[in-house]
C-alpha positions as CSV (number, residue, x, y, z in Angstrom):
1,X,0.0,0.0,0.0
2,X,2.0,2.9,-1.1
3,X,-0.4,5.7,1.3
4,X,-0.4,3.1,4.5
5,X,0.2,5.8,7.3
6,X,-1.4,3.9,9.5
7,X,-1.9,0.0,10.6
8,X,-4.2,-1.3,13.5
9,X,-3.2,-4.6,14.6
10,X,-5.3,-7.1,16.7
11,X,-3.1,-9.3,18.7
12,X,-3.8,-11.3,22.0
13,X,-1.3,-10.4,24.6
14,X,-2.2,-13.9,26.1
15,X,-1.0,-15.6,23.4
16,X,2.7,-16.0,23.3
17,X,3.3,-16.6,19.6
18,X,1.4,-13.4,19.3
19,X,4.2,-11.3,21.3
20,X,6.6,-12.6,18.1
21,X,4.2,-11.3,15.6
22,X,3.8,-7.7,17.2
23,X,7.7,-7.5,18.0
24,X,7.8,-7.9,14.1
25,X,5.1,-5.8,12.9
26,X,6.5,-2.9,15.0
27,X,10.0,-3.6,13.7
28,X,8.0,-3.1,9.7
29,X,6.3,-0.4,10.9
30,X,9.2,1.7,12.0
31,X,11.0,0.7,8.9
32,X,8.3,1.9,6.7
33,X,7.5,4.9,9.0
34,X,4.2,3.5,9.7
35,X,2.0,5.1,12.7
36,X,0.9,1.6,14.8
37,X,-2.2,1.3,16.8
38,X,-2.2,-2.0,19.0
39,X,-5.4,-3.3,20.0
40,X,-5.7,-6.0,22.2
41,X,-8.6,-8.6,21.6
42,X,-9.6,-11.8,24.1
43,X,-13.1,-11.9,23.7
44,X,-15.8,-11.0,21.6
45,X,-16.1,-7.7,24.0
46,X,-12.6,-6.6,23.1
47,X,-13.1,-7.3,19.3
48,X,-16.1,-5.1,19.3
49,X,-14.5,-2.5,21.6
50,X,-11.7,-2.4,18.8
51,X,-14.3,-1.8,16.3
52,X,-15.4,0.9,18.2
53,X,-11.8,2.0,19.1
54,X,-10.7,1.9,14.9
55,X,-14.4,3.8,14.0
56,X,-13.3,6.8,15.7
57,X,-9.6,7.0,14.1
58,X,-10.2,5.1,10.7
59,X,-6.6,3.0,9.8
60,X,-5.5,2.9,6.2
61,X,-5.3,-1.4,7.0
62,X,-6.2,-3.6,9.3
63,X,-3.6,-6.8,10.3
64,X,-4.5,-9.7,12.9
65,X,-2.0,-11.8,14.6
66,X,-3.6,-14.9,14.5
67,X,-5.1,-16.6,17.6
68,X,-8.0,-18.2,19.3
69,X,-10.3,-15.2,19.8
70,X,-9.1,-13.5,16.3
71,X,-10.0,-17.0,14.4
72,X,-12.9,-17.6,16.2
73,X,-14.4,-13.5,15.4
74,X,-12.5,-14.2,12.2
75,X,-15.5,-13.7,9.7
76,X,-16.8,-10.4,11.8
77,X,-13.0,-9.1,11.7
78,X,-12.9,-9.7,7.7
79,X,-16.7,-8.0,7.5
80,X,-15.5,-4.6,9.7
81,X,-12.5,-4.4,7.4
82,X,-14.4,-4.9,4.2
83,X,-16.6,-1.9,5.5
């Protein structure tokens, strides 16, 4: 994306591969001078509060780190960012 300013990433800080994912999106994101907006999802509470959170500061993309409550809400995650 040659305008990506700005990348929200859902991770789950209670997943440990996870912490390995956002070490090396913030390490591509510095690189490509990229503003990063971490938002941590558990449950489906914290997925829609990241909805909420991303509504009111649109990012140009959206990433996941892949885990149990990203997969599970992976379908509502791919709808939000196709909207």
């Amino acid at each position: 994306m040659p305008r990506l300013s700005h990348l929200a990433v859902l991770w789950d800080p209670a997943n440990p591969g996870n912490a390995f994912c956002v070490r090396e999106v913030k390490a591509v994101a510095l690189a490509m001078d990229v503003t990063l907006h971490l938002l941590e999802v558990h449950d489906a509470t914290a997925v829609e509060h990241a909805f909420a959170t991303m509504a009111l500061e649109p990012p140009d993309a959206l990433a996941t780190c892949w885990s149990i409550p990203t997969l599970t809400h992976a379908k509502l995650i791919a709808h939000f960012a196709v909207r």
